[in-house]
C-alpha positions in Angstrom: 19.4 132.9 70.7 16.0 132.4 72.1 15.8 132.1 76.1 14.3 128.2 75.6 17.1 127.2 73.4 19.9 125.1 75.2 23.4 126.4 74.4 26.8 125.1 76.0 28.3 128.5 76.6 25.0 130.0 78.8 22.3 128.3 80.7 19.1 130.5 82.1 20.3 131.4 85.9 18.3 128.8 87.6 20.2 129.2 91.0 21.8 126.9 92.9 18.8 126.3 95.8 17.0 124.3 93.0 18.7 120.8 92.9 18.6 117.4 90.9 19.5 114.6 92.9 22.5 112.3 91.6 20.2 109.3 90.6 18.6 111.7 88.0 21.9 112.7 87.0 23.1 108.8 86.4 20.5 109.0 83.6 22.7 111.6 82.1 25.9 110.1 82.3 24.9 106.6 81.3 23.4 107.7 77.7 26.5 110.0 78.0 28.7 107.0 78.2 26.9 105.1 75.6 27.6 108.2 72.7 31.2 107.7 73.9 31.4 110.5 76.1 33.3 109.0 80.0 30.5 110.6 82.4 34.2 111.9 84.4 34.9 114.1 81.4 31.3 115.2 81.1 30.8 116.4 84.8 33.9 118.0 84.4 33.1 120.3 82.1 30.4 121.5 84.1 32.8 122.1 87.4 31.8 119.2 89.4 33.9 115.9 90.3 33.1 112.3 89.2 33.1 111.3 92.5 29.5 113.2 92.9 27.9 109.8 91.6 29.2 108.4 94.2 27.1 109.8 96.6 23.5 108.3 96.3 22.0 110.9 98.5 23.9 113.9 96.9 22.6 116.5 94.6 23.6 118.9 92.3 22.5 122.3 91.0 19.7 122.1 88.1 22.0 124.6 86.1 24.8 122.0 86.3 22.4 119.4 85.4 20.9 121.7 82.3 24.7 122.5 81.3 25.7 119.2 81.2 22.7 118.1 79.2 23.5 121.2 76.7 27.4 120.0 76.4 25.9 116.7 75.6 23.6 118.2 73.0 26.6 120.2 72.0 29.0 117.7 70.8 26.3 114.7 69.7 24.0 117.3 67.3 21.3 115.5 69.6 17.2 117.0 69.4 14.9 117.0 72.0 17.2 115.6 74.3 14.5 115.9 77.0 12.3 113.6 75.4 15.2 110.9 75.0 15.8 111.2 78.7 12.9 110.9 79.7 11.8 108.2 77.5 15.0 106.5 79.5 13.5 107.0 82.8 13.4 103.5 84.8 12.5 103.3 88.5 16.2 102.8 89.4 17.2 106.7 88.3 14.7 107.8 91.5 15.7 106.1 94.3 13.4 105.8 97.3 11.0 107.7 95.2 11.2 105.0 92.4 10.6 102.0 94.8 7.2 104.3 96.5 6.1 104.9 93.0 6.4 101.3 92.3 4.3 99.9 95.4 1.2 101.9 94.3 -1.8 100.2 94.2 -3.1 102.0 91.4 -2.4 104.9 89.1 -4.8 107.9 91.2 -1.9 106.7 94.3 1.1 106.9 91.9 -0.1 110.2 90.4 0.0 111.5 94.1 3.2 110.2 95.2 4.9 112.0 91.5 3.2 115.6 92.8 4.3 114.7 96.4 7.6 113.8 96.2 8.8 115.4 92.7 11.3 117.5 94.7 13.4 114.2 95.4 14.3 114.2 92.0 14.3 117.9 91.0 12.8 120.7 92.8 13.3 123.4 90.4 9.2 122.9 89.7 6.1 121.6 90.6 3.3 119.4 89.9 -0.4 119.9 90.9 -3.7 118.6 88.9 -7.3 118.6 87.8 -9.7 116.8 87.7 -13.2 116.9 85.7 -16.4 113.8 85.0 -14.3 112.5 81.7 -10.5 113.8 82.2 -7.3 114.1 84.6 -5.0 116.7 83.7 -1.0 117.0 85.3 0.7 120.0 85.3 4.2 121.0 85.7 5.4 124.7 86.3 8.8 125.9 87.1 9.6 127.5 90.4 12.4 130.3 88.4 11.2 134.1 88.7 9.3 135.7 85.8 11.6 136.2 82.3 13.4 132.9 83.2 11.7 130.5 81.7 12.6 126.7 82.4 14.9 125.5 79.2 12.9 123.3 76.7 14.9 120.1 78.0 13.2 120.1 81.6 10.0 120.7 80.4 9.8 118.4 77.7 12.1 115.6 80.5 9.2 115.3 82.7 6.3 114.9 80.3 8.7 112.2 78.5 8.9 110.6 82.1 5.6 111.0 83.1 4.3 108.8 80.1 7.3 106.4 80.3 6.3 105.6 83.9 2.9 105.3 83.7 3.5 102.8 81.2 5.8 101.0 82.6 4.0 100.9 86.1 0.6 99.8 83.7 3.0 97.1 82.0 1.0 98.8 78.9 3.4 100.1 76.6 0.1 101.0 74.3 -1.1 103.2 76.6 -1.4 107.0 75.8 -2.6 110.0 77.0 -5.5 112.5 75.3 -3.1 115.2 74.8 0.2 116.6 75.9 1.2 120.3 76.6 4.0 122.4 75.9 4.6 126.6 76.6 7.7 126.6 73.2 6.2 126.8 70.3 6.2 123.4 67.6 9.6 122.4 66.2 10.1 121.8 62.0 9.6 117.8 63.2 7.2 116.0 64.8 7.8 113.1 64.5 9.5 112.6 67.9 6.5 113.9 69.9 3.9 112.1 67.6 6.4 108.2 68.3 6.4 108.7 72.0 3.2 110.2 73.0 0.8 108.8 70.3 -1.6 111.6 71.0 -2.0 115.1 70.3 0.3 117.5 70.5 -0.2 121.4 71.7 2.4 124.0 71.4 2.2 127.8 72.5 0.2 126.2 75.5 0.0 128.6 78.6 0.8 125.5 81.0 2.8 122.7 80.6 1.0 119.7 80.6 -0.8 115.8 80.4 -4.0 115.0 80.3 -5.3 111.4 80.9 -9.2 110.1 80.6 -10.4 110.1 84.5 -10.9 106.3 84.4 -7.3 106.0 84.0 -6.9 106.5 87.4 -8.8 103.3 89.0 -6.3 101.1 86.6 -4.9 98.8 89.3 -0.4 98.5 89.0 0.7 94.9 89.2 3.2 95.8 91.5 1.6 96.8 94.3 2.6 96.5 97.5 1.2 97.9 100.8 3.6 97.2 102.9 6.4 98.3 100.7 5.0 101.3 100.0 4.3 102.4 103.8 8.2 102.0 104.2 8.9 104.1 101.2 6.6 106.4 101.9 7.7 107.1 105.3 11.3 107.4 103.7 10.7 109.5 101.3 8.8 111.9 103.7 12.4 111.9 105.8 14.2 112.7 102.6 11.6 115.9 102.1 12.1 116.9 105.6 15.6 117.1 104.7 15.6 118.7 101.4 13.1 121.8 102.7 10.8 123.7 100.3 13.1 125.6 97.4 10.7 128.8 97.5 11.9 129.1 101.3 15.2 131.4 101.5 18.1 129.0 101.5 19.7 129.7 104.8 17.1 128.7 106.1 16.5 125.1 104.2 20.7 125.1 105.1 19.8 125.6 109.2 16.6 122.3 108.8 19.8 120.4 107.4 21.9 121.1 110.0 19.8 120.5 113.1 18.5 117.4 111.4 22.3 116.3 111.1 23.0 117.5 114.5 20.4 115.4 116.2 22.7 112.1 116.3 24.8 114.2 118.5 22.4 115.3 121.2 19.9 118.1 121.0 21.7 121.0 118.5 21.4 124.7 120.6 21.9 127.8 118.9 25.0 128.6 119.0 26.2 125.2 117.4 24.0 126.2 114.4 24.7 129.6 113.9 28.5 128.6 113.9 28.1 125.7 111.0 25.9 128.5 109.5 28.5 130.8 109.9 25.7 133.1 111.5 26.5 135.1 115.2 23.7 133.5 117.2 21.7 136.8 117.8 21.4 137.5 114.1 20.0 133.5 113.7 17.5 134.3 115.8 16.4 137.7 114.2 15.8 135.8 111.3 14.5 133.2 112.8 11.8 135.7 114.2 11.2 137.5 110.9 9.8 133.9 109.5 7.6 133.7 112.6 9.8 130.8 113.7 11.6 130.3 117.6 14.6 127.9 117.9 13.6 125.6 120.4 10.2 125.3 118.7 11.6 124.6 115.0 13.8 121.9 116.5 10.6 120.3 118.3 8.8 120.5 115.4 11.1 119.5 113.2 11.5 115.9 115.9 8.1 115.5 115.6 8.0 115.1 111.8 11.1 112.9 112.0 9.3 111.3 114.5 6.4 110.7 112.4 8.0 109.1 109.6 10.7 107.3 111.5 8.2 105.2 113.6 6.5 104.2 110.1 10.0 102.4 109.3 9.3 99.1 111.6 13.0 98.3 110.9 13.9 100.9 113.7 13.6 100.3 117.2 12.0 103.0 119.9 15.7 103.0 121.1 17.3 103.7 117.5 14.8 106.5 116.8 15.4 107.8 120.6 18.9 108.3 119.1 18.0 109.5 115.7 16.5 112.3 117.4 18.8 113.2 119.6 17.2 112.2 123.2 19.3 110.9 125.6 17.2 107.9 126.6 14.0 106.3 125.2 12.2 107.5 128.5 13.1 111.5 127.2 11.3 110.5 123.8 8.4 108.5 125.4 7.4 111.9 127.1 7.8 114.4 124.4 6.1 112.2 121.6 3.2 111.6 124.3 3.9 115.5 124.9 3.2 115.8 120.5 0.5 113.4 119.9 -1.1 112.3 123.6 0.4 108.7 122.4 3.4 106.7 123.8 5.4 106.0 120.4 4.4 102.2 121.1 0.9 103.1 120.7 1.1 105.1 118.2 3.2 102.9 116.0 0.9 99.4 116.6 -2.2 102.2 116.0 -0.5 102.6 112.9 0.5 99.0 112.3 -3.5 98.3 112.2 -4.5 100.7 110.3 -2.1 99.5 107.3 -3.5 96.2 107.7 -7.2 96.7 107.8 
């Protein structure tokens, strides 16, 4: 079998520090449900409980997720799977990330917020672009070490989604790219690629990718909102915070979560983290050290990005986010955010208030 090729029995060893978050999944298990398969019985078969949808903050491993979609392909005969998925893809399977892609004002700020916040949905890759007079190109690379090369369906997932969205955020279902991207080489039939992207087609391609005419990007979105978008914005940057970067070691992404988790019990110390870690405190430290990091500094920083995107959600008081973070009283928060940014949170917050309106 060749390593792009899905199979039910063995899926490439993606690890489990790259995740795909449970509202991705629900795109799965409803088009599951519709071939007759119960999405219980289908999660099952790839050792995780039903009760995982459940949790709309919860993620899974991308190998479940790529199992799961080859058991599906398995027992339905389906073909390019990826592209039906994505082809699928509606606002509501991203969450937060859904509703900020939504409130863009036009399609250069919804291209951002894709690349910036990708890792909400999936962080197993990564999205970065270029740009030229006539032309806007997207890529999308896999974060999985060299001879493990992302399966077929996850490549061919997010170029599906990536047109899908821009045409539903356009309300142009006519739209289409110059050309679309792909590293596996062409399949016998076309005709799948040639319906849903309308464009042409490269296989054997060194990157996987779409390309867009530059003028693309000043196309205004109908469904633009300012406002709404600051508040997603700042939620989704929380959510990132607490996901961590998936080329970092995973203990440490595991020691962001639980001091960010911690906080709403007082400020976290050392030894409380190394014992949910299951860590003696001196060897936290050590590693702590070998990543140029100090503990009482990573938990500082680490308030002062919560901070950050906290005070752009006007729903939460000074005294909430005083709590959020762990401070005794608002006065303790008031001096280290003026400590951080030479502001009072007050004045930083209506600073910020102005700026979104002007």
């Amino acid at each position: 079998m060749k390593s792009s090729e899905l199979s039910a029995q063995s899926s490439p060893p993606i690890g489990s520090r790259y995740t795909t978050a449970t509202w991705v999944l629900r795109l799965l298990t409803e088009y599951s449900e519709e071939l007759g398969l119960p999405a219980e019985d289908l999660l099952r078969r790839v050792g995780n409980e039903p009760g995982l949808l459940d949790d709309h903050d919860g993620r899974l491993p991308c190998d479940d997720f790529v199992r799961a979609c080859a058991y599906v392909v398995s027992q339905f005969a389906i073909p390019h799977l990826g592209l039906r998925l994505g082809e699928r893809m509606r606002p509501r399977y991203l969450g937060a990330y859904g509703f900020a892609v939504l409130s863009c004002s036009n399609m250069r700020e919804l291209f951002v917020q894709l690349a910036r916040y990708t890792a909400l949905a999936s962080n197993v890759g990564h999205i970065w672009v270029e740009e030229n007079e006539t032309a806007f190109i997207r890529y999308w690379r896999s974060f999985m070490d060299q001879g493990e090369p992302t399966p077929n369906l996850l490549d061919e997932m997010a170029m599906a989604s990536w047109i899908t969205t821009a045409r539903q955020t356009t309300g142009n279902p006519a739209m289409s790219p110059r050309w679309v991207a792909f590293r596996h080489s062409a399949p016998a039939d076309l005709a799948p690629y040639q319906n849903l992207f309308r464009c042409e087609i490269r296989f054997d391609a060194d990157e996987v990718a779409l390309c867009f005419d530059r003028e693309f990007l000043d196309v205004k979105l109908p469904q633009g909102d300012a406002r709404v978008h600051a508040l997603m914005t700042a939620l989704c940057d929380r959510l990132l915070t607490q996901i961590g970067d998936p080329s970092e070691p995973k203990w440490l992404t595991d020691c962001r979560r639980v001091i960010i988790n911690a906080f709403r019990n007082g400020e976290p110390d050392v030894g409380y983290v190394a014992k949910i870690l299951g860590l003696p405190p001196s060897v936290l430290r050590q590693k702590l050290k070998q990543h140029a990091l100090y503990f009482r500094t990573f938990v500082d920083e680490l308030r002062h990005d919560l901070a950050l995107t906290y005070l752009a959600d006007h729903t939460l008081a000074l005294l909430d986010i005083a709590y959020l973070l762990g401070f005794s009283e608002q006065s303790a928060f008031q001096r280290a955010f003026k400590r951080w940014t030479g502001k009072t949170p007050g004045e930083y917050r209506k600073q910020s208030l102005g700026n979104a309106d002007s």
